[in-house]
N, C-alpha and C positions, 0 to 999 in steps of 0.2 A: 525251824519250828514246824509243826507237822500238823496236819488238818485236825485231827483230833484236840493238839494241844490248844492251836486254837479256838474250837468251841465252846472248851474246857475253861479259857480266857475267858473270853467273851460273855459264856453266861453266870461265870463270878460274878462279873461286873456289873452286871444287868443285876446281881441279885442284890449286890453291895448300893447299887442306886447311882455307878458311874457311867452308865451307858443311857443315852435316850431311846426312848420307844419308838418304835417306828408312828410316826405324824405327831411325834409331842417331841419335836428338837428345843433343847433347852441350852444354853449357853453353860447356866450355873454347875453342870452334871457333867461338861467339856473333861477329860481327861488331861492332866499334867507331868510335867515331872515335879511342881511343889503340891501339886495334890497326894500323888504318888508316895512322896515322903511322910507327907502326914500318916496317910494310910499305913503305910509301913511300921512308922513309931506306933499307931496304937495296937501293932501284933496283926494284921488282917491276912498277911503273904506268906506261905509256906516260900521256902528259896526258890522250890523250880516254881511257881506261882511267880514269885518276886521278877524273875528272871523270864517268864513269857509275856509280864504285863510292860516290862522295860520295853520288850524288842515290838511290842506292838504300838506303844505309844510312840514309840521313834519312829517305825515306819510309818504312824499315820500323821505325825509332825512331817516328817521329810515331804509325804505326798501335797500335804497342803502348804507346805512353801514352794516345792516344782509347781503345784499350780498356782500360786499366787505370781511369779515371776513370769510364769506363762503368758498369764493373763497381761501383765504389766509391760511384758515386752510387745505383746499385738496389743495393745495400746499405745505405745511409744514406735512403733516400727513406722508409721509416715512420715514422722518427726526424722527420725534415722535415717532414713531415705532419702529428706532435701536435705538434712548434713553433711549425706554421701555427696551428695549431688552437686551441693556449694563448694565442699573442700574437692572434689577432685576439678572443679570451673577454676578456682585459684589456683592449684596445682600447676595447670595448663597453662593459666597466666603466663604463673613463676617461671615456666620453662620458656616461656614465649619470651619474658624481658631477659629472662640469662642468658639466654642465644644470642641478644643482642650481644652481651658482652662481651662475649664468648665469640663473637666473628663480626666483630662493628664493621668491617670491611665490605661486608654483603648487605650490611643495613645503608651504609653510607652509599653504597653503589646504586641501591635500588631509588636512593634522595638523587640522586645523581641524574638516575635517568630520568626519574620525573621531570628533574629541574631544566634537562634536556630537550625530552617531549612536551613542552609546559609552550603552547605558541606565544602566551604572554607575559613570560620573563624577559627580564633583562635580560641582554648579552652579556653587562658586566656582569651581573651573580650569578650566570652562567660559568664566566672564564675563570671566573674567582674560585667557585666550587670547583671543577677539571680539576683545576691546577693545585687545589688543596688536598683531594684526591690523589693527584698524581706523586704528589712529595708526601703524604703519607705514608700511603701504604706501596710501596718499590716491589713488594715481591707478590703483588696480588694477583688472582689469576685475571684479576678484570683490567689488569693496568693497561696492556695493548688497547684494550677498548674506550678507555677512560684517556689515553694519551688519541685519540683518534676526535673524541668528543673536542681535548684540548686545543687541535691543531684546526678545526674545523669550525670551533668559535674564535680561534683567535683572527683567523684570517675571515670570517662576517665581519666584525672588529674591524680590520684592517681594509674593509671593502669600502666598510660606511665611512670611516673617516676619509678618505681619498676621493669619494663621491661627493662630501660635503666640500672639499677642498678644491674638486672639479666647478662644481657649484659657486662657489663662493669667487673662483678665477671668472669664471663666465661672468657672473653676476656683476665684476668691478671691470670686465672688459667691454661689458655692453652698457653701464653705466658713464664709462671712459667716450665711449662711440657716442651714444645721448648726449652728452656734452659738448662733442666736435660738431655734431649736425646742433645744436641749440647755438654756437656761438657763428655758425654759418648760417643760420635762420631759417633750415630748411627741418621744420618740424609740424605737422598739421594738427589742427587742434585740439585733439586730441591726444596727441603727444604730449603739446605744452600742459594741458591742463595736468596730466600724471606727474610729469618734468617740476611743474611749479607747488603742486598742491604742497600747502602746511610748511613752503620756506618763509623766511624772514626777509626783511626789507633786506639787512646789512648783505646776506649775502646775496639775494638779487640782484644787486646795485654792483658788489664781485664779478659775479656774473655777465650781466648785461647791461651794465655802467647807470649811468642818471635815466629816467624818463623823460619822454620831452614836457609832459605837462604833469602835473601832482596833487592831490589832494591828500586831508588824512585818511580818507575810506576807498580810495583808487589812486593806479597810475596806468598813465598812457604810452604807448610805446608805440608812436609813429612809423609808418614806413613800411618796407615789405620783412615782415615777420613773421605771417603765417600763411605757410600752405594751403589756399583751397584745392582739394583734391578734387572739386568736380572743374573747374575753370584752370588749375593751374597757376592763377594767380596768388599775387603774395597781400595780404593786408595787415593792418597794424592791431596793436590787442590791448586790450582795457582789462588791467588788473585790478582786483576787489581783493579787499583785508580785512581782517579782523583782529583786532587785540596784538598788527605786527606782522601778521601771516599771512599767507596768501590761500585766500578765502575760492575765489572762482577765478577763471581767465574766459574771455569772450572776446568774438572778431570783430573790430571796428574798421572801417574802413578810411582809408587816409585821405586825407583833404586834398582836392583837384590841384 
């Protein structure tokens, strides 16, 4: 439509009373398409009339919806932007947990090594992991390293039980030796007192037969029975009980 037709438009309308004046914008004067119709039925539109007041009202329809969306979209565009923001943060996720599934062998591996570098694990949920690890995954590129982990806790494993074994030998052979020197009476008193602490009459009495004298709260054990380490000599020892047990040991010295 061509500049002319549209002034030709325009000041119809202005004359017909559908156009506002400039500073007196009126709603009720708004141009339509069911105004338009009325207009038409009561005869007001030559055709080419008819036909430049359509294409003007549409193009001024169309502009005030491009800008009402406009506006509506720079309104909503911050909103758009943490949605962006949230669904590609999930996205990320999603691909972070699928790679799990998608190669558990390199998640596993990486538990592995923790559990490895971990100074305060167990040895066994150490050898236990390795070796779950190991029978897993046969074709992994981590197995050399993971069979390396295996062999290297199994043998701490196999250190510490042999050292508790060693320990426990020692421990029943020097308890074996404390027995040979207690029943040869060559123990000073401070031996005896570790030697006796917290036994029982029954098996004292095993050990180092009757006392010579007895009470229910002590017994006496005449004779040379302990060591003084500064004199060398030997003296007798007064045992104290409680509740059966042997309570304290102390030097008595035995009658001329």
């Amino acid at each position: 439509m061509n500049r002319g037709a549209v002034l030709s438009v325009i000041a119809g309308l202005t004359a017909l009373g559908l156009t506002p004046l400039p500073g007196h914008a009126d709603s009720s004067g708004q141009l339509s398409p069911e105004r338009l119709d009325v207009l038409d039925q009561r005869g007001y539109f030559t055709p080419e009339f008819k036909t430049a007041v359509h294409d003007l009202v549409n193009a001024r329809h169309a502009l005030e919806l491009a800008n009402a969306e406009q506006a509506k979209l720079t309104q909503d565009l911050p909103d758009l932007q943490r949605q962006a923001t949230e669904a590609e943060a999930k996205a990320v996720a999603l691909r972070q947990e699928l790679a799990k599934y998608q190669h558990p062998e390199e998640t596993d591996f990486d538990a592995l090594q923790n559990r490895m570098n971990d100074v305060g694990a167990k040895p066994e949920d150490q050898v236990a992991l390795a070796q779950a690890y190991v029978w897993t995954y046969p074709a992994s590129p981590h197995q050399s390293q993971a069979q390396q982990y295996l062999q290297l806790i199994q043998k701490k494993l196999a250190d510490q039980k042999q050292a508790e074994k060693d320990a426990e030998a020692a421990r029943v052979a020097a308890r074996a030796k404390l027995i040979q020197r207690a029943q040869a009476r060559d123990l000073n008193l401070a031996e005896w007192r570790d030697f006796l602490q917290g036994m029982s009459q029954e098996d004292l009495v095993k050990l180092l037969g009757r006392p010579d004298s007895q009470t229910d709260d002590y017994w006496i054990y005449s004779g040379d029975w302990i060591v003084d380490t500064t004199t060398r000599q030997k003296l007798g020892m007064e045992i104290n009980f409680n509740a059966g047990r042997v309570l304290s040991v102390s030097a008595k010295p035995s009658p001329p």
